[in-house]
Residue frames relative to the residue before (quaternion, step in Angstrom):
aa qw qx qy qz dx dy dz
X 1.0000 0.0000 0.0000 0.0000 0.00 0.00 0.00
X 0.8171 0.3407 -0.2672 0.3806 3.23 0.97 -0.97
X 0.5972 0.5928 -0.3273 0.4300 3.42 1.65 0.48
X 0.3109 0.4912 -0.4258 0.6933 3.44 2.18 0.57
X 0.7344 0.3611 -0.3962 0.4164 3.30 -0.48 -0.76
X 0.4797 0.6968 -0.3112 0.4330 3.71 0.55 -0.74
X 0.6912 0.4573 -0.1321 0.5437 2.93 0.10 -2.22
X 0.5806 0.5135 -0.4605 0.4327 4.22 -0.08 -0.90
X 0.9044 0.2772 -0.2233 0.2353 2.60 -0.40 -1.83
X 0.1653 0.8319 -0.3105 0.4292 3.60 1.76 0.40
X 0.7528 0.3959 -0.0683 0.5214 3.23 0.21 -2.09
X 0.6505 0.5574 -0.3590 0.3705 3.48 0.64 -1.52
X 0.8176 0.4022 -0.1418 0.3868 3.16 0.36 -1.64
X 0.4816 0.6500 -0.3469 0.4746 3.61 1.48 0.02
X 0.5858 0.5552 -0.2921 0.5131 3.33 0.97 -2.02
X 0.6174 0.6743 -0.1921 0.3567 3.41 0.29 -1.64
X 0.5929 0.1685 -0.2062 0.7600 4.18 0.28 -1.06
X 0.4557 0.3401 -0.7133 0.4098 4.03 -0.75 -0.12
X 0.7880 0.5241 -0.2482 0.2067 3.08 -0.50 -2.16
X 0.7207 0.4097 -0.2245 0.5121 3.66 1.04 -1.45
X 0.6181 0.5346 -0.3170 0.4813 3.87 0.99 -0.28
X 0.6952 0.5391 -0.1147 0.4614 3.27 1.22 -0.62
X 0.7741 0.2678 -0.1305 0.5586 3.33 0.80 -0.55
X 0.4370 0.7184 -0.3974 0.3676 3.58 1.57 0.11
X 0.2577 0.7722 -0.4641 0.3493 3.38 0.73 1.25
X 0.6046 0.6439 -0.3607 0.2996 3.18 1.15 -0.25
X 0.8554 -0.2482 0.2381 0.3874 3.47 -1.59 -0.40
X 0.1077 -0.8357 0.5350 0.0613 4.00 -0.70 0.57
X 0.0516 0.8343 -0.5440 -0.0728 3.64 -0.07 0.88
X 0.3140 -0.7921 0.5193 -0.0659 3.26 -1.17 1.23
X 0.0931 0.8208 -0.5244 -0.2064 3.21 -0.36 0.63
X 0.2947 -0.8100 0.4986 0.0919 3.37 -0.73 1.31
X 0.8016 0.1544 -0.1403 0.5603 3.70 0.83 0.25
X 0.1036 0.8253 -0.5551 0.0003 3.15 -1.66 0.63
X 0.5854 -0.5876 0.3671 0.4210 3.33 -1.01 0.83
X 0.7557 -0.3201 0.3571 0.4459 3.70 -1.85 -0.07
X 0.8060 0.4073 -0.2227 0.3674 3.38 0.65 -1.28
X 0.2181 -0.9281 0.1265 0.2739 3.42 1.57 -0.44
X 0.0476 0.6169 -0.7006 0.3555 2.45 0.62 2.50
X 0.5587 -0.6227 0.4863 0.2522 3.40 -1.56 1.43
X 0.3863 -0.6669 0.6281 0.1074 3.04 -1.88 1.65
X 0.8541 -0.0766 0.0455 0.5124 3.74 0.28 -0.75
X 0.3125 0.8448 -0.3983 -0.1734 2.97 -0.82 0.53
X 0.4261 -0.8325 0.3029 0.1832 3.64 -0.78 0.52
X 0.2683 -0.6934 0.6316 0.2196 3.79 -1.17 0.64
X 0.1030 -0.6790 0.7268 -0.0034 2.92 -1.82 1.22
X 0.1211 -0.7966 0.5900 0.0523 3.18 -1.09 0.40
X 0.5782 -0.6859 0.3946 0.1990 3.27 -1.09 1.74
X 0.0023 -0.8787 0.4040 -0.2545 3.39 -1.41 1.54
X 0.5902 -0.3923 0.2260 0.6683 3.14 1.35 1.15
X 0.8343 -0.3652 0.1552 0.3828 2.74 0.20 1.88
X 0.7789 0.4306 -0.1830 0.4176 3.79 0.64 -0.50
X 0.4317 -0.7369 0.4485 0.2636 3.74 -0.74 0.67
X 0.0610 0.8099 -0.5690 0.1286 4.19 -0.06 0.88
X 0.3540 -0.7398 0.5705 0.0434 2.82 -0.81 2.31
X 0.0524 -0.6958 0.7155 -0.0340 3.43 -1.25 1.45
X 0.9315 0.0657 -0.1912 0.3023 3.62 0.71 0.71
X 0.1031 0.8136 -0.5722 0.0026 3.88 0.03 0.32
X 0.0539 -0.7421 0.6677 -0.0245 2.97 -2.40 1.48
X 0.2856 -0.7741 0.5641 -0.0319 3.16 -0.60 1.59
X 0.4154 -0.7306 0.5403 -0.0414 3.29 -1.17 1.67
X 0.3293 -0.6678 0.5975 0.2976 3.60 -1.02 0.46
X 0.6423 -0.3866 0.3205 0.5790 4.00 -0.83 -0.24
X 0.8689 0.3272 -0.1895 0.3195 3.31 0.46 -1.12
X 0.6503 -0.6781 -0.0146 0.3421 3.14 1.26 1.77
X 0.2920 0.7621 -0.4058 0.4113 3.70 2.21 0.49
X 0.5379 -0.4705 0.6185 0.3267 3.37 -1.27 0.80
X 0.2787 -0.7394 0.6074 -0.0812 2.83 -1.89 1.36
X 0.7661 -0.2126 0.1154 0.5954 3.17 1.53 -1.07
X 0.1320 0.8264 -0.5474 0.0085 3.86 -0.11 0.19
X 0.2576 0.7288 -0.5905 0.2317 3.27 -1.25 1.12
X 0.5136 -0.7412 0.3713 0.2212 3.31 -1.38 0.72
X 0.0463 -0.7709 0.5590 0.3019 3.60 -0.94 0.01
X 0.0116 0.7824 -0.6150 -0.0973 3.49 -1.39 -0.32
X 0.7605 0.0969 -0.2686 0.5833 3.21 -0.21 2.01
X 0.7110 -0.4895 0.3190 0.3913 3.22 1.24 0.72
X 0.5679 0.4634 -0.2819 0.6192 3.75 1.88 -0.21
X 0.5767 -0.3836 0.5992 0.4015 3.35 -1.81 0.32
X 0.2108 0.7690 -0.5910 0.1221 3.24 -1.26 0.56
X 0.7330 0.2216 -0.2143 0.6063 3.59 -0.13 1.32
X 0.7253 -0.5279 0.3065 0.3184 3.28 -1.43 -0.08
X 0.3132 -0.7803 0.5347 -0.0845 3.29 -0.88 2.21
X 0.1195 -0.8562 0.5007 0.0443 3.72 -0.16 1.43
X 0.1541 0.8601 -0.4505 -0.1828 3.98 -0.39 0.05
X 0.6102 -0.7218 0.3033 0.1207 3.38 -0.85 0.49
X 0.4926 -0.5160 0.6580 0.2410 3.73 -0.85 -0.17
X 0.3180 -0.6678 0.5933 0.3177 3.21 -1.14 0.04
X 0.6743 0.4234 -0.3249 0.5104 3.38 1.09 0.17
X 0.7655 -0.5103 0.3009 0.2513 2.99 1.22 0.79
X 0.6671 0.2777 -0.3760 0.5800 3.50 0.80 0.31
X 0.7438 -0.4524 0.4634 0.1654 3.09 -1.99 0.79
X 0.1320 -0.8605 0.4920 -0.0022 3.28 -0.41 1.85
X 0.7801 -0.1183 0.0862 0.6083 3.23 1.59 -0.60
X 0.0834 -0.8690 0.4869 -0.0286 3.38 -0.92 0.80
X 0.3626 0.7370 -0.5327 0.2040 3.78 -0.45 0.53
X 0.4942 -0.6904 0.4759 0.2293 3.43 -1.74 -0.15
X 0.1278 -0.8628 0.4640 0.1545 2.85 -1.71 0.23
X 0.2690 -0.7923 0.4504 0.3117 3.29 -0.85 0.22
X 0.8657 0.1361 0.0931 0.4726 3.59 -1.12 0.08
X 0.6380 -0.4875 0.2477 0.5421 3.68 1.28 0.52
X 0.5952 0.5682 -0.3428 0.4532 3.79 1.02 0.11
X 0.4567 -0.5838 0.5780 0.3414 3.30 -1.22 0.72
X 0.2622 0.7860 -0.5598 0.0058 3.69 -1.00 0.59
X 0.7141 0.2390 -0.3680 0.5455 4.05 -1.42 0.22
X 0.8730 -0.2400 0.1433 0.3997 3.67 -1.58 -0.85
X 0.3398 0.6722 -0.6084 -0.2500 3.06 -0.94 -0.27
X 0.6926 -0.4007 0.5434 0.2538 3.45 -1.83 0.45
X 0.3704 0.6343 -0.6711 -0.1002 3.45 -1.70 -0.46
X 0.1410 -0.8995 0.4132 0.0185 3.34 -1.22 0.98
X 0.5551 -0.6827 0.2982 0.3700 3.35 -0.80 0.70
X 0.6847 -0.6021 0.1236 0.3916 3.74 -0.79 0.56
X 0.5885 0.6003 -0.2348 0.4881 3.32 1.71 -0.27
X 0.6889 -0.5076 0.2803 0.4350 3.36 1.68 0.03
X 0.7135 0.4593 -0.3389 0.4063 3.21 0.69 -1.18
X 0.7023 -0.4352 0.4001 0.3966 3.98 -1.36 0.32
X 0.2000 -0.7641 0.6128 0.0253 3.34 -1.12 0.78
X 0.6077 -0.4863 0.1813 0.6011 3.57 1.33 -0.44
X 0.3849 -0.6803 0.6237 0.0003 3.28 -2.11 0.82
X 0.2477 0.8113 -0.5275 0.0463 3.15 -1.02 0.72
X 0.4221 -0.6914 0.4132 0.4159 3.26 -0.86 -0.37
X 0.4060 -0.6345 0.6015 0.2661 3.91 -1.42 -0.11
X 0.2792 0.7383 -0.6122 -0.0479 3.50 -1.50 -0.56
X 0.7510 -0.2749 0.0953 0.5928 3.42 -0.29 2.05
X 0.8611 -0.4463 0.0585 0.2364 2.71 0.73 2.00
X 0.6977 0.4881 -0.2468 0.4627 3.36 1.28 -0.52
X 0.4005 -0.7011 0.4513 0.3800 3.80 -0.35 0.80
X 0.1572 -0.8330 0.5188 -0.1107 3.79 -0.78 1.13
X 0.7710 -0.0283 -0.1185 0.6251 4.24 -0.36 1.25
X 0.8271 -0.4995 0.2109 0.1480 2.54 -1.53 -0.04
X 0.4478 -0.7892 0.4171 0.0513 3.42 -0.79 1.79
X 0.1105 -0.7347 0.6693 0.0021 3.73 -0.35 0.80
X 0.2896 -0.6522 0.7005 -0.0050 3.51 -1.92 1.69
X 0.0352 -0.8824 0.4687 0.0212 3.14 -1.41 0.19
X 0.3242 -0.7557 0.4786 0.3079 4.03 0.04 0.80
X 0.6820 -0.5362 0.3204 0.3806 3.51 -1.41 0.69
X 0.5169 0.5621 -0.3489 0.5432 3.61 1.29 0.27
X 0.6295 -0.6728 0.3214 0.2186 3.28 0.95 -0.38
X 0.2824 0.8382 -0.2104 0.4164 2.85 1.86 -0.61
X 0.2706 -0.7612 0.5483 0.2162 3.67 -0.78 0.56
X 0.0684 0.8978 -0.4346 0.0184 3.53 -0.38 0.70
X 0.7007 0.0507 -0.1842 0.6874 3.80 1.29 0.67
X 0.3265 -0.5957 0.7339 0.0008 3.31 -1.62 0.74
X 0.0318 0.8340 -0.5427 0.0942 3.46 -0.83 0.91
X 0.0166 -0.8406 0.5284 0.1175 4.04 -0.29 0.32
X 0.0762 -0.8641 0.4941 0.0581 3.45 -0.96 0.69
X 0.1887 -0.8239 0.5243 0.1038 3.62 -0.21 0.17
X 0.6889 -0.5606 0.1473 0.4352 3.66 0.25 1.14
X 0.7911 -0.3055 -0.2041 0.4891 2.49 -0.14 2.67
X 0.7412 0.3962 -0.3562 0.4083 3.87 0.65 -0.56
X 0.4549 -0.6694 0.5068 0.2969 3.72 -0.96 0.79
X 0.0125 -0.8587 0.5105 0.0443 3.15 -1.03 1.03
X 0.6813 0.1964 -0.3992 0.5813 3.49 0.82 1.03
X 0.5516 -0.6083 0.4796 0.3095 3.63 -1.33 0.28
X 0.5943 -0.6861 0.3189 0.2728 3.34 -1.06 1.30
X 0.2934 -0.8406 0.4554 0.0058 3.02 -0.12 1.29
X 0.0295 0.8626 -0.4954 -0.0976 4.12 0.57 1.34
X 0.3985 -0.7117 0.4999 0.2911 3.27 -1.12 0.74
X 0.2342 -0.8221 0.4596 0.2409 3.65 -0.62 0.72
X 0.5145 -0.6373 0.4221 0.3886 3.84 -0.77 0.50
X 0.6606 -0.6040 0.3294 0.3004 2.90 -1.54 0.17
X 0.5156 -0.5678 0.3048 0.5647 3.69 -0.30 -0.24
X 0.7043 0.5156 -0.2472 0.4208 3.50 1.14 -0.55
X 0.6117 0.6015 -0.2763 0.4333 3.41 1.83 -0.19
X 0.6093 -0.6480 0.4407 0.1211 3.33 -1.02 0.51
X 0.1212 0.8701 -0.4568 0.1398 3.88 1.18 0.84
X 0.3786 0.6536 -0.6485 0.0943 3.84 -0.77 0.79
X 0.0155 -0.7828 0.6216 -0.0226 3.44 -0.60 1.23
């Protein structure tokens, strides 16, 4: 009896490492850095690929264990949407790429949150028309580009007399 039972748990545990050796295709997170005190500085996710390990993502930490930066690659390039941080934790700037190029929107903001300016990319090259902002939020310049080269002077909007302007 107790050489059946044996035998089973044999197969089981066989079937089992097939199954876990097999299907081990999934996501690998690394952590490839750390501070002095050793809370983790960056780490990254590969995923398995003919035999080969191919990083499709890395997040980097400030000391005091906030996101620093997160974002995807693919081919070894930025690729997709790249978030960074504050050390306090809000969102300093955000946009995509493509194939290692800045490209479409991206955002960036002042530390209190409010917008700092917007534009667009294309294969890297900033492209139309760029919009500024004071920590109030306020719009306060207007800019146009045409792949990467500025093509009108910055044009600053001035407050009113009744408005409230500290940039």
């Amino acid at each position: 009896m107790i050489h059946i039972l044996l035998k089973n748990w044999f197969w089981v545990i066989l079937l089992h490492g097939i199954l876990f050796i097999s299907c081990n295709t999934g996501t690998k997170q690394v952590i490839e850095e750390k501070f002095d005190d050793g809370k983790t500085k960056t780490v990254k996710y590969y995923k398995n690929q003919n035999n080969s390990q191919i990083l499709i993502k890395e997040i980097q930490y400030y000391p005091n264990g906030k996101k620093k930066l997160e974002g995807e690659f693919e081919d070894n390039k930025k690729d997709g949407k790249w978030i960074f941080y504050y050390e306090n934790g809000e969102i300093w700037s955000q946009g995509y790429f493509n194939k290692g190029l800045r490209t479409d929107k991206t955002l960036v903001y002042h530390e209190n949150g409010h917008l700092f300016y917007e534009g667009e990319y294309s294969e890297g090259q900033k492209q139309g028309v760029w919009n500024f902002y004071n920590q109030e939020g306020k719009l306060v310049n207007t800019v146009e580009f045409d792949a990467g080269k500025l093509i009108n002077q910055p044009i600053e909007k001035k407050p009113s007399k009744d408005s409230t302007f500290n940039e």
